[in-house]
Structure formats: C-alpha cells, structure tokens
C-alpha positions in Angstrom: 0.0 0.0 0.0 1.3 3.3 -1.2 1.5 6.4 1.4 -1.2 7.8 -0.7 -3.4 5.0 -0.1 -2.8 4.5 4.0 -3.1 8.4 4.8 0.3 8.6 6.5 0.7 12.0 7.3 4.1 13.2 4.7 6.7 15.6 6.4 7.3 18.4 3.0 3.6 18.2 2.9 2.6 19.4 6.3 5.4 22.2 6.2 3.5 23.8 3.3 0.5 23.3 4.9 1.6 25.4 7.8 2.8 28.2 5.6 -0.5 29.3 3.3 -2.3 30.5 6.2 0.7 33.2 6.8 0.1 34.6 3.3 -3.7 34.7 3.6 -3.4 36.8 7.0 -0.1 39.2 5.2 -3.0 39.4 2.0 -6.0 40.4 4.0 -4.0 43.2 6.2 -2.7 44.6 2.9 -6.3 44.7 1.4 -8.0 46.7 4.6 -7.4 50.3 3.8 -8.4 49.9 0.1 -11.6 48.0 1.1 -11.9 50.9 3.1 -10.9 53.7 0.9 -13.7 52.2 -1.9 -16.4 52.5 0.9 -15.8 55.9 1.2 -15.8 56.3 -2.0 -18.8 55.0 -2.6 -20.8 56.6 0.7 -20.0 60.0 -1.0 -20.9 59.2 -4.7 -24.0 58.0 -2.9 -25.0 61.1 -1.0 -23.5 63.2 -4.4 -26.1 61.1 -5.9 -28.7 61.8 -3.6 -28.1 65.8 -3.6 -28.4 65.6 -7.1 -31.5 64.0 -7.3 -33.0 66.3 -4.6 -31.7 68.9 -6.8 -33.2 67.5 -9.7 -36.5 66.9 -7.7 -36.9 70.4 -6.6 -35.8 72.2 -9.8 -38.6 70.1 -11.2 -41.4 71.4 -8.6 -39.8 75.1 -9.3 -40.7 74.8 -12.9 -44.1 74.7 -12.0 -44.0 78.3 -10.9 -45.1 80.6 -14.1 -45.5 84.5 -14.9 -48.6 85.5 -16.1 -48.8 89.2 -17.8 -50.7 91.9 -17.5 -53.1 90.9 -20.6 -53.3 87.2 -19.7 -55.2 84.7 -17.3 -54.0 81.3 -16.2 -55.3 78.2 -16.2 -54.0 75.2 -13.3 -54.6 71.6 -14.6 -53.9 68.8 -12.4 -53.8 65.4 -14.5 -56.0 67.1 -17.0 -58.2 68.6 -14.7 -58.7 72.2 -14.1 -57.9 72.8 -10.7 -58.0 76.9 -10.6 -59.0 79.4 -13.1 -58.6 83.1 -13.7 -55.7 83.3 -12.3 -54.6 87.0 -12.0 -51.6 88.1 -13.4 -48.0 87.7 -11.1 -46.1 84.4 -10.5 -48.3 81.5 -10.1 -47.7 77.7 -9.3 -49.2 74.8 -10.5 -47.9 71.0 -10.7 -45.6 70.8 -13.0 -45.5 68.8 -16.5 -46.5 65.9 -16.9 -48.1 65.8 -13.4 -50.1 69.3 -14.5 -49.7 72.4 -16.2 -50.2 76.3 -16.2 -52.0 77.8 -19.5 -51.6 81.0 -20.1 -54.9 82.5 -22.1 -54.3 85.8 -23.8 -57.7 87.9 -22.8 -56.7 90.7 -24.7 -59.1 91.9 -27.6 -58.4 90.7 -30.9 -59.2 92.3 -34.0 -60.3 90.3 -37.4 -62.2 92.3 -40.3 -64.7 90.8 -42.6 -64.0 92.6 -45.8 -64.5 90.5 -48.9 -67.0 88.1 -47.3 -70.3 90.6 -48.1 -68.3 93.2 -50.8 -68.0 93.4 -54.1 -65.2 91.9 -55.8 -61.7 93.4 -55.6 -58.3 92.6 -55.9 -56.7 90.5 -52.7 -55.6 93.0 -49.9 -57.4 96.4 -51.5 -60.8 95.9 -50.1 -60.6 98.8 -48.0 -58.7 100.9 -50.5 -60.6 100.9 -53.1 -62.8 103.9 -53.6 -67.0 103.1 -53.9 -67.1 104.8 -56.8 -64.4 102.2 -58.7 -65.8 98.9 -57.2 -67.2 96.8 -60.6 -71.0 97.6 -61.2 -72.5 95.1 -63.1 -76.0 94.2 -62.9 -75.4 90.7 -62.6 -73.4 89.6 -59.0 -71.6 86.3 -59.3 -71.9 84.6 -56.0 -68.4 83.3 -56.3 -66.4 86.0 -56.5 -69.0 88.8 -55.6 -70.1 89.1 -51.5 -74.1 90.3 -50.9 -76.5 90.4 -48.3 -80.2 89.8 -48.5 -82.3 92.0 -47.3 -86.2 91.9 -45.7 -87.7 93.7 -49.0 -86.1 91.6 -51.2 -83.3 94.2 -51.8 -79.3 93.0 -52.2 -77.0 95.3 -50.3 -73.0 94.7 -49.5 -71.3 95.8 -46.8 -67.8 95.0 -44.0 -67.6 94.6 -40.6 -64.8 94.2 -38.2 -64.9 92.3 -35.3 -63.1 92.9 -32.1 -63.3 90.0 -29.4 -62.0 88.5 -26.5 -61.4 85.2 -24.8 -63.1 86.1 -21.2 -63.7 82.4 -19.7 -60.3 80.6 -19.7 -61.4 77.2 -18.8 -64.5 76.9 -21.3 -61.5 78.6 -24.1 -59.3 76.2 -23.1 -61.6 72.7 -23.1 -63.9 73.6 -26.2 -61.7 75.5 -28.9 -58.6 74.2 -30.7 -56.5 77.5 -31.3 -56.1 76.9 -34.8 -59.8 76.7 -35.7 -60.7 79.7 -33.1 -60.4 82.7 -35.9 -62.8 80.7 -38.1 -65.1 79.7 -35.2 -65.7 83.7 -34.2 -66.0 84.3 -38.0 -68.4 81.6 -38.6 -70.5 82.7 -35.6 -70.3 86.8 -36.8 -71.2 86.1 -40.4 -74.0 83.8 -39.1 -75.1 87.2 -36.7 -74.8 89.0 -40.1 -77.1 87.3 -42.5 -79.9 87.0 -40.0 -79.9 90.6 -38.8 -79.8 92.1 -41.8 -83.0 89.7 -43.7 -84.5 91.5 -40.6 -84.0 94.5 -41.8 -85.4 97.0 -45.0 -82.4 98.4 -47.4 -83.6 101.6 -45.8 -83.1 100.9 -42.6 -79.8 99.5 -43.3 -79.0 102.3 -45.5 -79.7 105.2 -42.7 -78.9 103.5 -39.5 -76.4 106.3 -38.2 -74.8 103.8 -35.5 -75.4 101.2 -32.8 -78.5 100.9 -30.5 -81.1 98.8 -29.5 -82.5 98.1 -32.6 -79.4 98.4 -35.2 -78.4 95.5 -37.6 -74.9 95.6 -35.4 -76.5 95.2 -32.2 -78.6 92.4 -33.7 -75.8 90.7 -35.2 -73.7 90.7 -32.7 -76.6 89.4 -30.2 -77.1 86.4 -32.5 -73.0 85.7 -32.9 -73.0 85.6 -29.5 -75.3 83.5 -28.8 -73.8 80.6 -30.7 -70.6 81.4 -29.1 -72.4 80.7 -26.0 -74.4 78.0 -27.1 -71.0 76.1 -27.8 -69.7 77.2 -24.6 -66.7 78.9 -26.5 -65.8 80.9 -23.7 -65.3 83.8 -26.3 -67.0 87.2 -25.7 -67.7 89.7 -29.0 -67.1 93.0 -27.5 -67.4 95.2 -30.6 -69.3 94.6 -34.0 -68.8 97.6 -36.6 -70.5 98.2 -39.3 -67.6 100.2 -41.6 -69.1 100.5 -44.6 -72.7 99.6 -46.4 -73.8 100.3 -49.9 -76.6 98.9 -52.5 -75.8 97.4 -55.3 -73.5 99.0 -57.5 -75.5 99.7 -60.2 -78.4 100.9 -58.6 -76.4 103.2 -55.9 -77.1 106.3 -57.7 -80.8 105.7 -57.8 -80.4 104.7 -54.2 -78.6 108.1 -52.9 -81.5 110.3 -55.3 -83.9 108.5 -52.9 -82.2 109.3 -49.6 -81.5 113.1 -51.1 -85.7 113.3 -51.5 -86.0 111.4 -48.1 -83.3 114.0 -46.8 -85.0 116.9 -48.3 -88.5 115.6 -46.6 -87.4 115.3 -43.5 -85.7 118.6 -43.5 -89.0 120.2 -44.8 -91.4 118.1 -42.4 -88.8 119.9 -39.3 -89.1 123.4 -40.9 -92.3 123.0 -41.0 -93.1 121.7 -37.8 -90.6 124.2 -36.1 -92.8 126.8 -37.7 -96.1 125.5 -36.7 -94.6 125.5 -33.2 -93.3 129.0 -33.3 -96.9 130.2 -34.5 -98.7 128.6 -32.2 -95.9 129.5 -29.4 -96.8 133.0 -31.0 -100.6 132.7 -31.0 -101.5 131.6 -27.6 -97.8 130.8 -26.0 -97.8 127.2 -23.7 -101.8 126.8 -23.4 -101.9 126.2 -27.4 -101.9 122.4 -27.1 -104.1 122.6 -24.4 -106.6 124.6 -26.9 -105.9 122.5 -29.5 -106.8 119.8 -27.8 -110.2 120.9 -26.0 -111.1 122.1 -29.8 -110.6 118.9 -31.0 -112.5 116.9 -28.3 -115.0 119.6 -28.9 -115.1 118.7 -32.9 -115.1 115.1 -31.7 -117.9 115.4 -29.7 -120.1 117.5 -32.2 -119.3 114.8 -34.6 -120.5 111.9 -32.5 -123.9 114.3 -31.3 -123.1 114.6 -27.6 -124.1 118.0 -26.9 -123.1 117.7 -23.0 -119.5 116.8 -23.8 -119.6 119.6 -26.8 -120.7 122.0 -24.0 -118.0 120.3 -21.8 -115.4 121.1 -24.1 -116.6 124.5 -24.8 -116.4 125.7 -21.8 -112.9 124.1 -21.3 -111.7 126.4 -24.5 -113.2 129.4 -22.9 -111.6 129.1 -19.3 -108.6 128.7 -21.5 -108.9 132.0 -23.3 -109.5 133.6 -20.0 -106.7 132.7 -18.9 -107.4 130.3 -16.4 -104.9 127.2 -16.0 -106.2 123.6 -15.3 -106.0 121.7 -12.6 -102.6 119.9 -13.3 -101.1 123.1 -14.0 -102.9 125.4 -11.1 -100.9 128.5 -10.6 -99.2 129.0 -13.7 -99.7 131.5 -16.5 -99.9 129.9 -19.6 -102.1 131.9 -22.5 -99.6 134.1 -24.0 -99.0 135.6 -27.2 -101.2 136.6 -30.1 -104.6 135.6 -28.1 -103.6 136.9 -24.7 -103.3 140.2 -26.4 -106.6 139.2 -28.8 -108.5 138.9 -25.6 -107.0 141.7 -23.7 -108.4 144.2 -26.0 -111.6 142.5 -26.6 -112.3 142.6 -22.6 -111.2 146.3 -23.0 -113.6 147.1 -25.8 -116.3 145.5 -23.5 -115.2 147.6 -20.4 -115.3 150.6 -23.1 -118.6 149.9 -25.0 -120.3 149.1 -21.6 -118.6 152.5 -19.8 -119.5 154.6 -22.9 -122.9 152.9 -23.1 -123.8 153.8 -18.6 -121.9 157.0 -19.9 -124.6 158.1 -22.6 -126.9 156.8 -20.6 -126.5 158.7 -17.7 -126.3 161.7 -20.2 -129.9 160.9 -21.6 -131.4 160.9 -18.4 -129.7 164.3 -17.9 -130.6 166.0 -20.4 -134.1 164.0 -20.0 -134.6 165.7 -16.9 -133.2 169.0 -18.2 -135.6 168.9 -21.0 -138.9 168.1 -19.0 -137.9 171.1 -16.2 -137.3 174.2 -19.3 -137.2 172.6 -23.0 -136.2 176.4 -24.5 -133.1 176.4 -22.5 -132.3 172.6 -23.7 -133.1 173.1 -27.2 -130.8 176.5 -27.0 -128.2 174.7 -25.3 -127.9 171.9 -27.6 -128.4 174.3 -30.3 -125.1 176.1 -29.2 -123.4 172.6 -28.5 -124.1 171.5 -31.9 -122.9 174.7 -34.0 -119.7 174.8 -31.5 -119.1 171.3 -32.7 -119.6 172.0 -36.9 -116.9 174.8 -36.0 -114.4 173.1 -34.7 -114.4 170.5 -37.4 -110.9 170.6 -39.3 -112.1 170.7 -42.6 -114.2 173.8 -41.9 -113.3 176.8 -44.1 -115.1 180.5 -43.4 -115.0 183.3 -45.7 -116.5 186.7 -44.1 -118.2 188.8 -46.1 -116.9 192.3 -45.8 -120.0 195.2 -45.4 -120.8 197.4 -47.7 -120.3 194.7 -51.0 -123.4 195.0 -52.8 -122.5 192.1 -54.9 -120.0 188.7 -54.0 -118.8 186.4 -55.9 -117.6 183.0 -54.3 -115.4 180.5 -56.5 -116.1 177.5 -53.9 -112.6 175.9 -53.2 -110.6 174.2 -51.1 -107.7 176.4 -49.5 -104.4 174.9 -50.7 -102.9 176.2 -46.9 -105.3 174.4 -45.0 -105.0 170.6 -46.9 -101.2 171.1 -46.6 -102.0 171.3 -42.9 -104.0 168.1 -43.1 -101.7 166.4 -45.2 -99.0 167.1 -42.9 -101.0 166.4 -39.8 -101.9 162.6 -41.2 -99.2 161.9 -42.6 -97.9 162.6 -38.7 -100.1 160.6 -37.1 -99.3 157.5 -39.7 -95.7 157.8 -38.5 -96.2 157.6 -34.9 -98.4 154.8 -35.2 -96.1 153.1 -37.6 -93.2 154.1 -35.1 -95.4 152.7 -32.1 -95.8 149.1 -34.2 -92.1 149.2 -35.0 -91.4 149.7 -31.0 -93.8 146.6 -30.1 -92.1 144.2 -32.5 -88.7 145.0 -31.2 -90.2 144.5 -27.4 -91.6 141.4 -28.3 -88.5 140.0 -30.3 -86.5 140.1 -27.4 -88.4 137.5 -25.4 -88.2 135.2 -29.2 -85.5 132.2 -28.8 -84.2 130.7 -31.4 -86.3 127.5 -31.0 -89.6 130.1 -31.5 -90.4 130.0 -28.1 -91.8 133.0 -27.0 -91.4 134.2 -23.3 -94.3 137.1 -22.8 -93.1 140.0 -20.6 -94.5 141.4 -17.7 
C-alpha cells in the first residue's frame, strides 16, 4: 500500500501546509485600507447622488411656478383637470408637467375684419382701399367671387364689418376651442349674426342707420353671434361689431342716394315745417296752445258723435282757457300768452269801453231828460249852441266873411291849398307815430323770441 493510499501523514507536505495561512493573514492586512478607501468612495458618490437627485427633484417642482402678464389669465390643470382658473396676473404655481400644467390664455381683444365676405369683388388686400365709386358695377353679381346680403324687401346690399373680441372664460377657451380653428369659429358665428340681422332689416333701414342701438343690424348681429358662441360654450365674448361701410348694389347706388337726397330733403321740410307751426302757435297763444288745441278737438269730436253735453263740456274748457285760467294739473301757472292773450285783452277792453260809454250816454240821456222836461227852450238852446260849436271846430271847416258894404260877391267855392297842406301834414304825422309805435312793439316782443320760436311774454 502506497502512502497515498494509508493516509500517512508526509513531512514536506505538512510544512506547506503550515505556511499558506501566513500569506492569507499578510494578503487580508494589505487589502483593509483599500476596502476601506472604496467604501468611502462609494458613501459619497451616494450622497452626491442623492443631492443631485434632490436637486433635480426640486428644480422640477420650481418649474411649476409661471408668470402671467398683465393681458393674460392662467389656467391650473392637475392630470388634466382644471384645478383653478382666472388666475390674475403675477407668479403662479401649478404642478408641473406631466403631473399638470399652467396655461396661459391671452384675454386681450383681438381684432379680425370681414371685408370681402359681403363686398364686391376686388383685388386681394385692397378691399378697403378701393374707392366706392371704382368697385365693378354690373347688374349681374356672381356669388363666387361677388359678397351680398339679403335683405327683408327683397333688396341685395354689401357691406364690411370688423370684429373685435376676446377670450373672457379661460377654462371653457381652453376645453372647447382648438386654437387653430378659433379665428374661423368667431368668423363663422359673426357672419352667421350678419345674414340673420340684416334679412330683418329694409335696405332703408340698413341704409340710414347712423350707428349702434337697441334696434341696429350691429346690435342684432352681434346678439345672434354671440349667442352661438355661448351655445357652444366657447368661452369667447364679442365685445365690438362695426358696421364700416354699407352700400346697395353698385348699379343701382345712384338711384339709391337720389332716394335718400328726397327722403333727406323731406325730413328737413317736415322739421321746418313743424318748427314753424310751433313758433306760430308759441306765438298765438304761447304754452296753453296744445291745451286749446286739444279741448277744440275733443270739442269737434264730440259735435261729430252728437253729444251735446260733452260739446258744452269742451266748450267751456276752451273758454276758461282764453281767460286765462290754467287747469288743474297746472294750477298757478300763467300759460295763455302771445297773439290771443293780447286778442283777448283788448276785446275785454272794448267791452269795459262799449259798456262805460254805453252807462256814460246813458247817464247823459237821463240828464238831459230831466233838463228837457224842467225848461225845454233852454235845452233846445243849449244843444243848439253845443251842436254849431261842434260844426266849428271840425278841421275841414273853411269860413269866408263877407266884408259890409259889397253889394255884390262872388264865391269860387274851393278848397284852401294852406289848410289841406296842414291836413296832409297832420296825417301823414299821425301815420308815422303809429307806424313808429308798431315798430317799437315788434322789437319788445323780439327780445323774449329764442331761437327754438319759443316765446317768453313779458311782464
């Protein structure tokens, strides 16, 4: 049996068993500063790491915060979902992308015209340049080049626009409307606004309207664009719709502006003339002239209809009136004025007058009544003398004594030339100061006269 095979324990073999574990222990002890060294190492790429992924993390989050400007509003999503909106202007935060985002909506007005859509045709980019007067007038319009309107009587008419806008809710801007299809969307809506209003309207109407108001083709337009805006929840608001320019047909324009020069000219005429009709009335019986007018009328109407007790009614209405009595609702003031004031004035003067000089010649009958029944000589005598006092004193009276002693005189009956000078002279007087006198009173009462033909009587 070989050593190999009994096990017997070999001498050179244990000696080199008793020397491996020295190297091992020599190996290990040379190996534990490096093992330690690469720890290190490694703790402080590891906490490099880490700070640089904090970094990372928070320069993420701070790219969530935004500016907004002056003209804008913001809009915070949150995985899609809006989680604020109108955000003022300044530096807002929202969760960052892809986690969420900040939009930022321009609200500022926009602008768009609508030139060639209803107009004429005319070269690309001169729709506002070129003069009325050199647009092509033909008497046929071809709807695909030539823009027209319809109108309520059947009439054609063409005309621009220009829209101003704005986006004022955000959110519904931002969930309903792709940008690129927003100009068309507002342009669809307007011209929509546009073709309604104005088959509401006559040619006239569109013709004269002077500018916006409650019931204008541009009000009513832009109420119907808007309300399709709304209706698809656009968030867009149509601030401004402006008519620029409107014409008829091109070949009938100049028949068009005859007819607005006549309807011009009428209305001018129809507020001369009523100016005037309230200046003479003014004149005639100052602020109670409607009030006459109308009692006369209800006293026509009445007559008409065979009611005597509202005719009497009425009547005595106009009477009070031309008294100068005020009605109820106007208790206090003075209101007859004028022509008929002074009309009525003299008229209740002439009465006083007729009635004192009527008592007055009365009074004088009786007197000389009396006078006659006590001595009738002396009364017959006394009006005798009144009577040839009175044929002397007349102006036109001429006397010629006849000297004594002519036994003969011969009388060419004539009128002396001295005394129809003096006449003359004395009417022709009297015609000045009473044309002098009218002169004076139409100065007095021109002064109170306002340019609107009121008339303010004096005191």
């Amino acid at each position: 049996m070989s050593e190999h095979e009994t096990g017997a324990p070999q001498p050179e073999r244990e000696a080199s068993v008793t020397l491996r574990p020295g190297l091992h222990e020599t190996d290990a002890s040379l190996m534990d500063p490096a093992n330690q060294s690469l720890a290190e190492a490694l703790r402080l790429t590891f906490r490099i790491l880490q700070l640089i992924m904090i970094g990372l993390v928070a320069a993420y989050f701070l790219t969530g915060f935004q500016s907004i400007q002056a003209n804008e509003r913001g809009v915070a999503l949150l995985f899609g979902r809006v989680v604020a909106s109108e955000l003022p202007p300044g530096f807002r935060f929202a969760a960052p992308y892809p986690i969420g985002e900040l939009v930022r909506v321009n609200t500022g007005v926009n602008a768009q015209p609508l030139n060639r859509e209803f107009w004429p045709y005319t070269e690309a980019g001169r729709e506002e340049t070129t003069p009325i007067d050199r647009l092509r007038g033909l008497a046929n319009i071809n709807p695909v080049e030539d823009g027209s309107l319809i109108t309520a009587d059947g009439n054609l008419a063409h005309t621009q626009w220009e829209i101003q806008y704005r986006r004022a809710d955000p959110s519904a801007y931002l969930r309903n409307v792709y940008t690129q299809n927003e100009m068309e969307l507002v342009r669809g809506a307007v011209m929509r606004g546009i073709v309604q209003a104005v088959a509401e309207a006559t040619i006239t109407g569109l013709l004269t309207q002077s500018g916006e108001g409650d019931g204008s083709v541009e009000t009513r337009a832009r109420a119907i664009a808007q309300q399709t805006l709304d209706a698809l929840d656009t968030g867009i608001e149509i601030d401004r719709l402006a008519l620029k320019r409107k014409i008829p047909p091109v070949y009938l324009r100049e028949r068009f502006a005859n007819v607005q020069a006549a309807e011009s000219k009428k209305g001018a005429a129809q507020e001369t003339a009523q100016r005037a009709a309230n200046q003479l009335l003014n004149e005639t019986a100052g602020r109670a002239a409607p009030l006459i007018i109308a009692a006369i009328d209800e006293y026509e109407a009445a007559l008409a209809q065979g009611d005597a007790a509202a005719a009497d009614a009425a009547l005595a209405t106009v009477n009070r009136l031309l008294d100068g009595e005020a009605p109820a609702d106007h208790a206090g003031e003075a209101l007859l004025s004028g022509e008929v004031s002074r009309i009525m004035a003299e008229a209740r003067q002439y009465r006083s007058s007729v009635v004192s000089r009527s008592r007055a010649e009365l009074s004088l009958y009786r007197a000389k009544l009396a006078q006659y029944r006590t001595n009738p000589a002396v009364m017959v005598h006394s009006e005798w003398a009144n009577a040839v006092r009175a044929f002397y004193q007349n102006d036109g009276l001429q006397t010629i004594l006849n000297p004594s002693g002519v036994g003969h005189l011969e009388i060419v009956i004539n009128q002396d030339p001295f005394a129809m000078q003096e006449r003359e002279r004395a009417r022709r007087l009297q015609l000045n100061r009473e044309a002098q006198q009218q002169r004076m009173e139409e100065q007095r009462r021109a002064r109170f006269r306002t340019d609107e033909g009121l008339t303010v009587t004096p005191d």
